[in-house]
LOMARDO-631325 format. One record per atom (N, C-alpha, C): x, y, z. Coordinates in steps of 0.05 Angstrom, whole numbers, plus 5000, padded with zeros to 4 digits. Layout:
LOMARDO-631325
XYZ...
end
This chain:
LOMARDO-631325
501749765000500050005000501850255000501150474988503150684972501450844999504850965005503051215028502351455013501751494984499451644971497051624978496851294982493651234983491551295016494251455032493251385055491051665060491351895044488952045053486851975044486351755015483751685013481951395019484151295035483251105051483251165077483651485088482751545115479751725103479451805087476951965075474551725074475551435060473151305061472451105085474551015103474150895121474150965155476151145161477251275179476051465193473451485217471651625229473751775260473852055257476252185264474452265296475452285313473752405336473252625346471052765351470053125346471153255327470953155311470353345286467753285263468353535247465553515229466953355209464753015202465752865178465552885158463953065141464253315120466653465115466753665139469353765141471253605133471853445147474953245143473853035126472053005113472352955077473453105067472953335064473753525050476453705048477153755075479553785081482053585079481653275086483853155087484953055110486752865116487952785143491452915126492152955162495253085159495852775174497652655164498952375173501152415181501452275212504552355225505152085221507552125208510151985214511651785231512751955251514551965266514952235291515852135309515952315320519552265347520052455363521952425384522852595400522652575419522652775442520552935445519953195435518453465438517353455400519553295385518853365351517153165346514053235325513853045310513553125279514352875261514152985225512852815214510952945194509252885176510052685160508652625146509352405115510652595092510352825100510453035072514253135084515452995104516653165122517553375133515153575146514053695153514753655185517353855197516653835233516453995250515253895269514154145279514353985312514254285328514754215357512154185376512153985389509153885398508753995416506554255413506354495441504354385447503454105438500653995460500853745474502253615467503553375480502253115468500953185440499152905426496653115427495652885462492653085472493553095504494253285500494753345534497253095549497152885534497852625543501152525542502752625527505452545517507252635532506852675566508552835583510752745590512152445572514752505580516652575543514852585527515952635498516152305488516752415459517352135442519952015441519051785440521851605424523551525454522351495482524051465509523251115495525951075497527650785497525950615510526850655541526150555566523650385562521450675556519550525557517950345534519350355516518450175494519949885506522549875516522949705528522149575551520949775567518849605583516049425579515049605553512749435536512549225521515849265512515748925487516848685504518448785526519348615554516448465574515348595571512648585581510848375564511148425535509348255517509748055511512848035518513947765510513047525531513547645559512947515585509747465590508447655589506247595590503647775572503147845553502248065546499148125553497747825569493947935578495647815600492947915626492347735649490347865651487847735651484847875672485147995698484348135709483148105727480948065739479347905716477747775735478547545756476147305760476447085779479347095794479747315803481647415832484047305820484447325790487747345785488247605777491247655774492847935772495047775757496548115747499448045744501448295758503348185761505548365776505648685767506348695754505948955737503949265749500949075746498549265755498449265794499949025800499449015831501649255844504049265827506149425835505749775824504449795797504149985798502150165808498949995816496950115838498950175864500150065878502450015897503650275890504750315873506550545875505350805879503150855856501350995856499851105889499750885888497950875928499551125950502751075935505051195954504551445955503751545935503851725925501951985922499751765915496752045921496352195947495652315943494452535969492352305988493552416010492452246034491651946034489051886035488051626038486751476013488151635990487151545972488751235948488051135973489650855975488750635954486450625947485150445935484550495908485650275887485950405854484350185828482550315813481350205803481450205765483850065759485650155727481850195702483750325684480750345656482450345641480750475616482150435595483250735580482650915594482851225588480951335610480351595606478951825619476451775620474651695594472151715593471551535613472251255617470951005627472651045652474551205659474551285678472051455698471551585682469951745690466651655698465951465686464751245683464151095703466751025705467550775735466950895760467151215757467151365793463951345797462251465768460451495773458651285783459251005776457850765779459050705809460850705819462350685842460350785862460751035858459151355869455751215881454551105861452751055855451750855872454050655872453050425898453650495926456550675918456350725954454850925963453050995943449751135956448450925978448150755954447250565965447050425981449850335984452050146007450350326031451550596038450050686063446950736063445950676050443050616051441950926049442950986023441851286013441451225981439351045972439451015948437751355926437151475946435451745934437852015926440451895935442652105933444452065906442452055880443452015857443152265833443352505847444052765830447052725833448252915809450852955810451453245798453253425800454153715796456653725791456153865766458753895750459454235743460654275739462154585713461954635692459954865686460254925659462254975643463454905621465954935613468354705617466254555637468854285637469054095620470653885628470353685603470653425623469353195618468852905629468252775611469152725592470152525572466752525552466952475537465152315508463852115509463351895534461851785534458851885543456151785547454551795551454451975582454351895594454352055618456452185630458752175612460252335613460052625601459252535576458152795562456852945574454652845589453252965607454453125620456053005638457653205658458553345639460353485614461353545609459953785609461754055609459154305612459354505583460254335560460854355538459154345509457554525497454654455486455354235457458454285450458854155425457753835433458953785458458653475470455253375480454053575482451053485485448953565459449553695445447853775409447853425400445353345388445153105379445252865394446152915413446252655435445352625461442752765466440752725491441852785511443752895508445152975541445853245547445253365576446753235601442453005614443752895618442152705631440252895649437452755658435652995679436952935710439152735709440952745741443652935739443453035714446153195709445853545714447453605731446353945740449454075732449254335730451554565723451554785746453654845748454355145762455455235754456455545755457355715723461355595739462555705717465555625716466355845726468255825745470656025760471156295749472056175715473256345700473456635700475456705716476756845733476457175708478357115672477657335653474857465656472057205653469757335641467957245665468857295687467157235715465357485721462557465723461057715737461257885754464257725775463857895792466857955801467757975766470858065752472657795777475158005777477057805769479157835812477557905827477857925852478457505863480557495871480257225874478457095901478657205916476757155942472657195932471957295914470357535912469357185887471957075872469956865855469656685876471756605890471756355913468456385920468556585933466556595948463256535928464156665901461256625880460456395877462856175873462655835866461855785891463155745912461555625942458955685941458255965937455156035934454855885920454755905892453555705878453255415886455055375892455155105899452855005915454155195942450955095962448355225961448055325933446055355927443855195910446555045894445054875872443854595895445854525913445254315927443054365945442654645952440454625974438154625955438654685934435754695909435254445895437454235900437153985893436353815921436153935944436753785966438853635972440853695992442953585999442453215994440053166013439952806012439552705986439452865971439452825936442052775921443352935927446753015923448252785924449352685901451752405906453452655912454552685893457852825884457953085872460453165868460553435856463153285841463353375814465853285796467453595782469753605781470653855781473453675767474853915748476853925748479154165758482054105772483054255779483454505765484754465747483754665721482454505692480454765683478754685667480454645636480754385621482754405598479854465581479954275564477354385541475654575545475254735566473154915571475355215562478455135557479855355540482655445570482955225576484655195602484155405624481755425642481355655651482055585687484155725690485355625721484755845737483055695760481255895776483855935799482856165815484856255838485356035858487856005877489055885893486955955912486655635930484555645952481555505938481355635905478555535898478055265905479255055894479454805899479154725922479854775944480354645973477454905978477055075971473955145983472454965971472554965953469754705928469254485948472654215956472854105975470654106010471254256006470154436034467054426039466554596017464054576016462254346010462654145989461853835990461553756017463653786035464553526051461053686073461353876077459854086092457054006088455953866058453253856049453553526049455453406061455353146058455353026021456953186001456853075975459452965974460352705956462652645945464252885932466952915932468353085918470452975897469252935880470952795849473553035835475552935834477353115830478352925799476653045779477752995743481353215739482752965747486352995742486752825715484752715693486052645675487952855659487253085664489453265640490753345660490253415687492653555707495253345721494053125723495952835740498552845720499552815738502652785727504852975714505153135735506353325725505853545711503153515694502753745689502454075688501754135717501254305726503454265750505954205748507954145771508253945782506453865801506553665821505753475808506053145823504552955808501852975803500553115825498153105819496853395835495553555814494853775821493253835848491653645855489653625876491053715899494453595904495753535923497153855921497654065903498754275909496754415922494354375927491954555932490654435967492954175967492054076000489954005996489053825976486353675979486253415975484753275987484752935986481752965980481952895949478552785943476952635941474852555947473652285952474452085920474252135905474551945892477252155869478452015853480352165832480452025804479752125786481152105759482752025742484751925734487152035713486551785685488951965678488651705652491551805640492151905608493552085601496252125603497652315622499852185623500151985648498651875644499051615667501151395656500451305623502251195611503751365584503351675594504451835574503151805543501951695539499751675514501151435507503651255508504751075500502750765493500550745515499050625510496250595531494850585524491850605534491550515570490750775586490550645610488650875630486650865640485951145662486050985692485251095712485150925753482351145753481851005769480151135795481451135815481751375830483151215865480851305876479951185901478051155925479551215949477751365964479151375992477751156012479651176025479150866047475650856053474451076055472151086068469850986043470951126018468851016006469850775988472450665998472850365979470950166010471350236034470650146061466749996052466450286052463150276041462350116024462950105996462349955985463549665992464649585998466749296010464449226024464249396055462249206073459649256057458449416033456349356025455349136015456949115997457048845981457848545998458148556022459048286027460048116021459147896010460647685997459747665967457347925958456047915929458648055918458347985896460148125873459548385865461448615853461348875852460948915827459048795811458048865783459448995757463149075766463349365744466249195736467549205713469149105711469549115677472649185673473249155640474348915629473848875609476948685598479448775601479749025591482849045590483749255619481649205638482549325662485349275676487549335682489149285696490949155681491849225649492349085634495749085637497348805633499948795644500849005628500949015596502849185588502649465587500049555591499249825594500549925630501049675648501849755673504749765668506049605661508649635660510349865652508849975631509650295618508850505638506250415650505950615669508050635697509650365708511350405722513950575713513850445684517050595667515950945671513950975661513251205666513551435690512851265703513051465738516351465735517651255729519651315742521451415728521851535707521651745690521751955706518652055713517552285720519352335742520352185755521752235786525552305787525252175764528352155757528952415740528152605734528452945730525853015703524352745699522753045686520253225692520353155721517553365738519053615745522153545747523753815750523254005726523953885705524253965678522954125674519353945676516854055662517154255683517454375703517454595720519154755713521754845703523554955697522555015672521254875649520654955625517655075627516255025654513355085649513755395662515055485679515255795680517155895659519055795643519255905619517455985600515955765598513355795574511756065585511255965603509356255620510756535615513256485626514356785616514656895590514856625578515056765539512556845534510756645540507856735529506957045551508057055567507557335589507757515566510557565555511857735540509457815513507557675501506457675487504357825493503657845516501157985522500158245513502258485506501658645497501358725465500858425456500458435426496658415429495958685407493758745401491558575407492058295400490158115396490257915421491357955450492157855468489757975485488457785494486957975517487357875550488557545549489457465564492057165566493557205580495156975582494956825614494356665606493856435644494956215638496556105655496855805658497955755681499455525687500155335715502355185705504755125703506754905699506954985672506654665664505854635627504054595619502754815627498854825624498455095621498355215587497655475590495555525563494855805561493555925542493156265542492256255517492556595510490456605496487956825512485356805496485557055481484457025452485557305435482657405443483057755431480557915432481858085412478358245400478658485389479058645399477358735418478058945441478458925470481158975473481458845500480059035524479059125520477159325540474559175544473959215527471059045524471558735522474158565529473758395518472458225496472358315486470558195453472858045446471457725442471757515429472257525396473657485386474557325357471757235346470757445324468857315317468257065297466056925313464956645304465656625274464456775259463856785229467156735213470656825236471856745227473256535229471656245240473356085253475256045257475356235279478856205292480255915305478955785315479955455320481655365297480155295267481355235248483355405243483455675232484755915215487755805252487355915265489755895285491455645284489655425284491455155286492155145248491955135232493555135208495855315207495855535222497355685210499355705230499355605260501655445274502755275261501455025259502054805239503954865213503555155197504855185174507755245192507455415208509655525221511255305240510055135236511954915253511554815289509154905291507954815325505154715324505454465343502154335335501054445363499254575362498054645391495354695389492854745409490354655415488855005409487555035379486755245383483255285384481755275402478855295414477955445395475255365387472955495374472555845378473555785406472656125419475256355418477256155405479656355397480956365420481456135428483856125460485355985445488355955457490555825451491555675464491655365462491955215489494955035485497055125502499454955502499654745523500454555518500454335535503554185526506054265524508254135510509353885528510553725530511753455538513653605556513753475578514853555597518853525593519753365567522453375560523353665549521953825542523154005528524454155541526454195511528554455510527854625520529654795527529955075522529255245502530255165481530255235459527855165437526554985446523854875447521555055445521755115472519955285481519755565470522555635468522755885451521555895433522355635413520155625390517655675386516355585405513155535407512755825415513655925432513356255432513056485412515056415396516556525372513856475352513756295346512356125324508756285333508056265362505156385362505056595358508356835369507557105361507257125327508157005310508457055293505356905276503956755291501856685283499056855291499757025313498557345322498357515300500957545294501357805272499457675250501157485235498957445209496757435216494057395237492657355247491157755245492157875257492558175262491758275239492558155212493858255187490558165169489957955176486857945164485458065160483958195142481658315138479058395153477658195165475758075173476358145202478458005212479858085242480658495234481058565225481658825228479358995231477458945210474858965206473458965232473458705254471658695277474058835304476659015292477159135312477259435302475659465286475759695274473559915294
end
């Protein structure tokens, strides 16, 4: 097969995920290659520096040795084991184990998936019985963030507070509720950080006292919001959110699939903010995107609950490829990676990034720059007074991400005209410069449009 033939055998067979399949008829697939370290290149060879990390996911970069050698080492020896009928393999026992060491407080107890969504999935069904288990089967509302994201499945979508993810697909569910998002730029009651703290808690215990507390499973939150255009609310928000759950008697779900692992610094963001949440998330760079894996962790009280609920009946929830040896084994190579200098790294490079993209701010079309580690974005405007948004009519998502792409950086550009970097926690120095370099220069031409001049005219 001639790699000519491969854009029209991704046109007739190949169903791409959130996107319009019109569109990408029409447009075409860009086919990678290859990739290594921080670089990946096209078929056309074409390279460019990965300011998103895949999808949020590639946090230790391409082409690490190690861990390909941990995977084909792994496949040779054993490449399935179930876990069902109470067998395991070494691999998933040691890396829940390690993991265990590691999370914030008591959140001891780990339950492998296959990514984020069915992560997300797993808490909820969890959630659900240990309603139950304590003999509260009426406490099956759940509360989420507008602007967040909880994966593409069915009731995940739901939670998601995202309208692309609920148009055509019946959701958010009538157990699925919203409270408005942090978002600190376009907050009502501006940009005072005590002043939002305090708006979300309101909200919060407001939605619950309007749902009734004995109604209330959980509240699901992420530490910072990625798909909702990376919007990182003030220090303290989190551990108030915390706070307030524990106060109305709700679970507190902490979604770390895009923050866990260094992303935002620490291994796990929850833990810079001093919070231990009833149940947790990840997926992502759990095995660095290398291969398919998300956890649930449980804290003692609610792995406790459901245990003595169930007695000696069986716990109904369970994957095939749960706890899968070779997806664990990479995830061990992985952590230990992360520990052996690149959580330093991604910290040393993630206030670089911050400072380059700082530097940018006073370009025309900048109305804001926010991020955390190697978690940032730059939302453009016409008028930075008025904040006015990039208008719709010029799709800025597409028009931004091609024209990085021409310039040599693959990075996450939102419908609403935000700019989202997420780069692999290996990078350069010099790296990073690039991706800086490369967006101011995707500003200017940007600036230089017609249409954009026109709506800042």
């Amino acid at each position: 097969m001639s790699m000519n033939s491969l854009p029209e055998l991704d046109r007739d067979h190949l169903i791409h995920p959130v996107t319009s399949f019109r569109g990408h008829e029409a447009a075409g697939v860009r086919v990678l290659r290859s990739a290594n370290g921080a670089r990946i290149t096209d078929t056309e060879g074409h390279e460019l520096v990965d300011g998103f990390a895949g999808l949020w996911c590639v946090n230790t970069g391409y082409g690490q040795e190690s861990i390909v050698e941990a995977a084909t080492e792994q496949l040779r020896r054993l490449p399935y084991a179930t876990g069902y009928f109470g067998l395991g393999s070494e691999p998933a026992i040691r890396l829940a184990a390690s993991l265990a060491e590691r999370t914030p407080g008591d959140l001891d107890h780990i339950y492998f998936t296959l990514g984020g969504s069915d992560a997300v999935d797993s808490a909820l069904r969890f959630i659900r019985y240990f309603q139950q288990a304590r003999g509260m089967p009426g406490k099956d509302q759940v509360i989420s963030i507008e602007k967040g994201y909880h994966g593409s499945s069915t009731v995940g979508a739901g939670l998601t507070g995202l309208p692309a993810f609920h148009e055509g697909f019946g959701v958010p569910l009538d157990w699925q509720h919203k409270i408005p998002s942090p978002y600190p730029y376009r907050n009502p009651v501006g940009e005072d950080p005590q002043a939002i703290i305090d708006a979300s808690t309101r909200a919060l215990s407001d939605k619950i006292a309007e749902l009734g507390a004995e109604r209330v499973a959980a509240f699901f939150v992420e530490p910072i919001q990625g798909s909702g255009g990376v919007i990182v609310p003030p220090k303290g928000w989190l551990k108030a959110m915390a706070e307030t759950c524990r106060a109305h008697d709700v679970l507190f779900v902490a979604d770390e699939v895009i923050t866990a692992f260094g992303r935002t610094g620490p291994l796990f963001a929850s833990a810079d903010e001093d919070v231990i949440p009833d149940l947790m998330t990840v997926a992502k760079g759990l095995t660095s995107g290398y291969v398919p894996m998300g956890a649930v962790f449980m804290r003692e009280h609610v792995y406790a609950t459901i245990a003595d609920g169930a007695g000696s009946h069986t716990v109904g929830h369970g994957h095939t490829y749960s706890a899968h040896p070779v997806s664990a084994a990479v995830g061990l190579e992985v952590l230990r990676l992360y520990e052996d200098g690149l959580l330093e790294n991604g910290r040393r490079m993630g206030t670089r990034l911050l400072d380059g993209l700082q530097g940018l701010a006073a370009h025309p079309l900048v109305g804001e720059v926010r991020g955390k580690g190697m978690l940032a974005a730059i939302e453009l405007v016409t008028d930075k007074a008025a904040r006015t948004p990039l208008p719709a009519a010029a799709e800025p998502g597409q028009r931004l991400f091609d024209r990085a792409w021409e310039e040599g950086v693959l990075l996450r550009a939102f419908p609403s005209g935000v700019l989202g970097f997420a780069p692999p926690l290996c990078c350069t120095e010099a790296e990073i410069d690039r991706i800086v370099e490369i967006t101011a220069r995707v500003l200017d031409r940007t600036l230089e449009d017609p249409d954009i001049r026109q709506a800042m005219a």
